[in-house]
N, C-alpha and C positions, 0 to 999 in steps of 0.2 A: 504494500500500500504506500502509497505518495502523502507524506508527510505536510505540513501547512506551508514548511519553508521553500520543499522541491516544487510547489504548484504555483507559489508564488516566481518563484524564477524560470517557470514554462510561459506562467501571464507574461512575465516582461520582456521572453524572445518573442511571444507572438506577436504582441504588440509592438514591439521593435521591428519585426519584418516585417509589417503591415505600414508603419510607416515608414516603411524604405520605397516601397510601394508606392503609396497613396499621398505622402508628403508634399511632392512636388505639384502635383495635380492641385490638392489642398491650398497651397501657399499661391499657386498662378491662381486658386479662382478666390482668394482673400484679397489678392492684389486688386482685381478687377472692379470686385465690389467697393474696394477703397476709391478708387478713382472715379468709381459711379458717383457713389454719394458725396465725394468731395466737389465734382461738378454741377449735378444738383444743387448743392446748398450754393453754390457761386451763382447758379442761375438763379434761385429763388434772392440771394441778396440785389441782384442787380436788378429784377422784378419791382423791387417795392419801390416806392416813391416815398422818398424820406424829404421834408421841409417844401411838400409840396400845398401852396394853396389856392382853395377852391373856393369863388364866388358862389354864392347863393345864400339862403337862409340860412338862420343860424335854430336849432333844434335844441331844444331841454333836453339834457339827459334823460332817457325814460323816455321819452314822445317820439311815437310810431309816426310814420309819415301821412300826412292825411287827417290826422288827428289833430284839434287844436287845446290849448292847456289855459286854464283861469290865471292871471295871476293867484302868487299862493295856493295852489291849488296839490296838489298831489298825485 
């Protein structure tokens, strides 16, 4: 019978060949995805309009459009 300590050093060659294997694979499609989502977030920053202003009415917090508010009112 295979003992706790022989089972445990069967897990760490398999897993060691496995990642000899699959490693590469692994790390090219980490990369990938790094570059996805660091693109993304450059396009959504360049996206937003920062210190941009817009004419029109000016809206109470709360106040749906279409709707009008009392003064004081809530």
């Amino acid at each position: 019978m295979f003992g706790l300590s022989e089972l445990a050093i069967i897990l760490i060659v398999v897993i060691a060949v496995i990642a000899v294997k699959k490693g590469p694979e692994l790390v090219r499609t980490a990369g990938r995805s790094t570059r996805i989502l660091k693109a993304e977030a450059r396009a959504a920053r360049e996206d937003r309009p920062e210190g941009q202003v817009i004419q029109g009415e000016v809206l109470r917090p709360g106040a749906a459009e279409g709707t009008e508010q009392r003064p004081g009112a809530r």
